[in-house]
N, C-alpha and C positions, 0 to 999 in steps of 0.2 A: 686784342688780337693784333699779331705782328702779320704789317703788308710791305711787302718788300717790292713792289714796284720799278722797272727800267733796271733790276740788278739780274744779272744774264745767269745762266744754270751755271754751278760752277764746277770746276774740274780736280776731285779729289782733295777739297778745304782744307788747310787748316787754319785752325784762327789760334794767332801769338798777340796775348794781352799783357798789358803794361799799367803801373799806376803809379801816378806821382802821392808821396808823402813817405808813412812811416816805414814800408816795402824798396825806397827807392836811394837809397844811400848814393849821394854826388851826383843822381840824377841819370845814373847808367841804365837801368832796365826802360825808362818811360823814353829817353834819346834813343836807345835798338830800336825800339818800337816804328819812332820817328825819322829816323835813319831809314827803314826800310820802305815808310811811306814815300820819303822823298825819293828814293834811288828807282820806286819801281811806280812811280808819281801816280797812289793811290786815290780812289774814286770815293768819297763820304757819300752813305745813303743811308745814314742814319745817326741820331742822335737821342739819347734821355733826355726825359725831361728833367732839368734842373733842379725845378721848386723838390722833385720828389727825395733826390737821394744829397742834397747839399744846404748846409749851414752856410747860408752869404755875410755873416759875421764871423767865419772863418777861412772860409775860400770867395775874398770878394768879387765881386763882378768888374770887367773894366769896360772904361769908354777909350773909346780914339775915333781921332775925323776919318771919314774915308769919303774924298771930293768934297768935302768942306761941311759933308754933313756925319752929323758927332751917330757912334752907333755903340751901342752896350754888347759886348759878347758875356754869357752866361761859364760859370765851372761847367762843367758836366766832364759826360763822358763818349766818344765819339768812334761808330766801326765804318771803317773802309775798306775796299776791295783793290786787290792786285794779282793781274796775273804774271807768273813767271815762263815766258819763253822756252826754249830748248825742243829735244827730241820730244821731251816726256812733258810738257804743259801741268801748270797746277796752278790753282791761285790759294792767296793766302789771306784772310780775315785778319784785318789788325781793328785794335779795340786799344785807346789810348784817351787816358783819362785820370782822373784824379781821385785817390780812395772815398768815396763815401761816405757823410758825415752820419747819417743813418738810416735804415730799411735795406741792410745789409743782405739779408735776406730776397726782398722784393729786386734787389738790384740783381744777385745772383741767379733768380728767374728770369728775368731780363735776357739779361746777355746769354743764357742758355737756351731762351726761346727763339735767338736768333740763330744759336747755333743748330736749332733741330730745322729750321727751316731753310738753314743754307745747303744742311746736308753735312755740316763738319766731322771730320772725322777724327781728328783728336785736337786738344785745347791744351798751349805753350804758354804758358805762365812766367813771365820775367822777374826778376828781384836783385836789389842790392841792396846789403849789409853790411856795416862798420864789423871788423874784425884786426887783428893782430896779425897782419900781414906785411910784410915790409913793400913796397913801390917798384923796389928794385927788380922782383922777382915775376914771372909768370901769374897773370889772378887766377886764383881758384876760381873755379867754377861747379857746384856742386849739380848734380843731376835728382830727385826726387820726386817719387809717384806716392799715389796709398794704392796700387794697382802692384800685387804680388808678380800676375804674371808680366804686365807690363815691365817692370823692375828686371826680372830676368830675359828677359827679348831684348831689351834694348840699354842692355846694362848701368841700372839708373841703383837709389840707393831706395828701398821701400824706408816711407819716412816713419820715424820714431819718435817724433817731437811730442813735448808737452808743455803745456806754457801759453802765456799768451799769445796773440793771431794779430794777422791783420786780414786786410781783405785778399790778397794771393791766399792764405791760408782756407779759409772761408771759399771762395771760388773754386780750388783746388777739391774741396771735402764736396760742394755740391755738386760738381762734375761728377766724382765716385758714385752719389746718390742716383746721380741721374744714367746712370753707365756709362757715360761717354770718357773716353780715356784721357789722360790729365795729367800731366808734367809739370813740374816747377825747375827753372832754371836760377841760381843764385849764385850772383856773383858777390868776393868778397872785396872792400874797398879799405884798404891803407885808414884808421879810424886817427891817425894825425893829421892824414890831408884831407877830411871829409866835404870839404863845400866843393859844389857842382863847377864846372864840369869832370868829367872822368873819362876820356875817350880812351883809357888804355881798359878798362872794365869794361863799357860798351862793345867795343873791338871784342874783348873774350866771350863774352856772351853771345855775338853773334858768332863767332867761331863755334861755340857749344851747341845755338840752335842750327848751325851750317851741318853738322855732324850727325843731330839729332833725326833733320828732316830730309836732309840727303839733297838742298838744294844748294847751288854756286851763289853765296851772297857779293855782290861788290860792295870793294869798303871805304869806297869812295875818299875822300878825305883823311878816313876815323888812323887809317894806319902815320902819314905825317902824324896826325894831331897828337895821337898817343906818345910816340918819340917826342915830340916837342910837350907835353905834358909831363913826361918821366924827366928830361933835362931840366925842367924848371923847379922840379923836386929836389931834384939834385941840389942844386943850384941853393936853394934854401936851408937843406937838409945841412948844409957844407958849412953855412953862416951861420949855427949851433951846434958846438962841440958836444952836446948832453942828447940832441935829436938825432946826431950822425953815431952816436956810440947806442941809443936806442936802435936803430933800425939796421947797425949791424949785430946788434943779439937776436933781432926778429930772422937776418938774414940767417945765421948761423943755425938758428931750431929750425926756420925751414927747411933749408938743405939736408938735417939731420933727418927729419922725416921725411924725406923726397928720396932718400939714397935707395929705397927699393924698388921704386918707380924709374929710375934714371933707365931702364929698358923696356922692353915688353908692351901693354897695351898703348905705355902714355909715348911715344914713340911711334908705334903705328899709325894711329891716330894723327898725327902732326906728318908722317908720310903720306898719307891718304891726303889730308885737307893740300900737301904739296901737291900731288898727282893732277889733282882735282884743277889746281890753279893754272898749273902748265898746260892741260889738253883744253881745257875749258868744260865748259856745260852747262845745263840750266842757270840761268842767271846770268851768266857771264856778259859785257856791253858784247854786241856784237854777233851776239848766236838767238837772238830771235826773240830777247826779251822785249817786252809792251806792259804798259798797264792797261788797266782795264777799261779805257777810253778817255782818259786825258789828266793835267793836273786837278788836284782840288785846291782850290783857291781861298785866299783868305775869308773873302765870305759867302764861301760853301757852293759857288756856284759849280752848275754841272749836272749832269742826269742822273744819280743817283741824291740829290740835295734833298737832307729834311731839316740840318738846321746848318747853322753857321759854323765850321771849324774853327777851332782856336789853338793858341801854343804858340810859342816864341822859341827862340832858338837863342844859343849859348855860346860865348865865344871861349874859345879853347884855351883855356887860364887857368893855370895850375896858382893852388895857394894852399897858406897852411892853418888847419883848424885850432892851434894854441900854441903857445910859449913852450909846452913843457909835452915833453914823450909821454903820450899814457896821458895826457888830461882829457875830460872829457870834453866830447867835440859840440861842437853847438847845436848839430843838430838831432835831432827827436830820437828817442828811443829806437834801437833797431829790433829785430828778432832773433833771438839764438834758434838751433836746432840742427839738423842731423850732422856729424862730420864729416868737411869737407877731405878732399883728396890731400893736403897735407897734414892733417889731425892738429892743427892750431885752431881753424877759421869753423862757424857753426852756421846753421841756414835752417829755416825753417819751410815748414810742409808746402 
């Protein structure tokens, strides 16, 4: 039985999940996540229990002193509350954590059993994926339900994938089961630069969930870091004649399949997100935003605490994942599936 205790009624939910591992390419969807913990300094009032959903011979546990006495933080996976300010108040459930080593299933109840009890009203799913995209260029950002009419309301792509999964996958499908309505946002990351960090993909993904839920995110930092992550690409890209003559044939088929988009939706959309900047609103510093009653702290303290928070943070260092254009990048398998918005990059459910 989930008891949520000291966590207040909340104001038209949504809860945006994130996972580190095979779902998180350069570490952009699980940093949104974190990103919007920090900017709107959310409240932990809950945590899995470790032993149930994690392998600690594959996601170890660490020690550090805190006041000279040594303390283990557990993997898991951890939700907290944020309210966002403005005319129109909402808060939003962030669920940030690391995929699941197994009970894939029991974990998917889980986190659904806290969404029937908070009252959530739809579930934002984050992801990144290694794709054939150049750095240079805008990230894709693909939109994705298994919800037909959701698909059409809020012009997403109803997914088509088949293939392997990860847990975004899996989470996504039991939402449908459960009826609660269920989004996957994927963003796709440059697969020569793949090691973390990525703040120009974080940056688009919260742009996509900015559009999606209709709230003003601040982007704190993410926007410098991005510029200064695309010039260190550069930078590298420039010091290999074979990786700068790759990434401008990535450049030139992008542009090729972008020439029909160069107006209309993908335009408005990027007016609108301006509008929104200039007048302000929800979210915005200075119009009324709060969180939900204070930071949450390294360990966990505060009125919603059931265990200890964890995650580290990333310094904004651009690098490159191999020698050679097209090799593959170190890190773990990604997922293909639906077509992104310029018909090179692929995402799954």
């Amino acid at each position: 039985m989930i008891e949520l205790e000291g966590v207040p009624e909340l104001i038209d939910p949504v809860m945006v999940a994130a996972f580190e591992g095979w779902n998180d390419a350069g570490d952009a969807a699980s940093t949104a996540v974190g990103h919007l913990d920090r900017e709107w300094k959310g409240e932990v009032f809950a945590a899995l229990d470790a032993e149930d959903y994690y392998d600690f011979q594959v996601n170890r546990p660490t020690v550090h002193l805190d006041g000279g006495t040594r303390k283990v933080v557990w993997p898991t996976t951890r939700l907290s509350v944020v309210r966002v300010g403005g005319d129109t108040p909402r808060d939003l459930v962030l669920v940030r954590g690391i995929e699941p080593s197994m009970r894939w299933r029991s974990f998917c109840n889980e986190i659904l059993g806290f969404a029937h009890e908070l009252g959530v009203e739809m579930v934002v799913i984050l992801g990144a994926l290694l794709g054939d995209t150049p750095h240079t260029r805008p990230v894709p950002v693909s939109g994705v339900t298994s919800d037909a009419d959701l698909a059409r309301t809020m012009d997403l792509e109803e997914t088509r994938y088949e293939g392997p999964t990860g847990i975004v996958g899996i989470l996504q499908e039991a939402c449908t089961h459960a009826g609660v309505p269920a989004v996957s946002l994927w963003a796709a990351v440059p697969h020569y630069v793949s090691q973390p960090p990525n703040p120009k993909a974080t940056l688009a993904l919260l742009n996509r969930l900015e559009d999606l839920i209709g709230l003003r995110i601040p982007q704190g930092e993410l926007a410098e870091d991005a510029r200064a992550w695309q010039l260190g690409v550069d930078q590298l890209a420039a010091e290999d004649s074979e990786v700068a003559e790759y990434v401008q044939s990535l450049e030139e088929a992008r542009d090729t399949a972008e020439l029909p988009e160069a107006s209309g939706e993908a335009i408005a959309r990027e007016f609108e997100r301006y509008l929104r900047r200039r007048d302000g609103g929800p979210g915005q510093p200075g119009s009324g935003t709060a969180g939900a009653g204070g930071h949450a702290t390294e360990s966990g303290e505060g009125p919603y605490r059931r265990d200890a928070p964890g995650g580290k943070g990333r310094p904004p260092k651009a690098q490159r994942s191999g020698p050679e254009p097209g090799a593959e990048p170190e890190q773990g398998p990604q997922e293909p599936g639906p077509e992104p918005d310029d018909g090179e990059d692929s995402s799954e459910d």
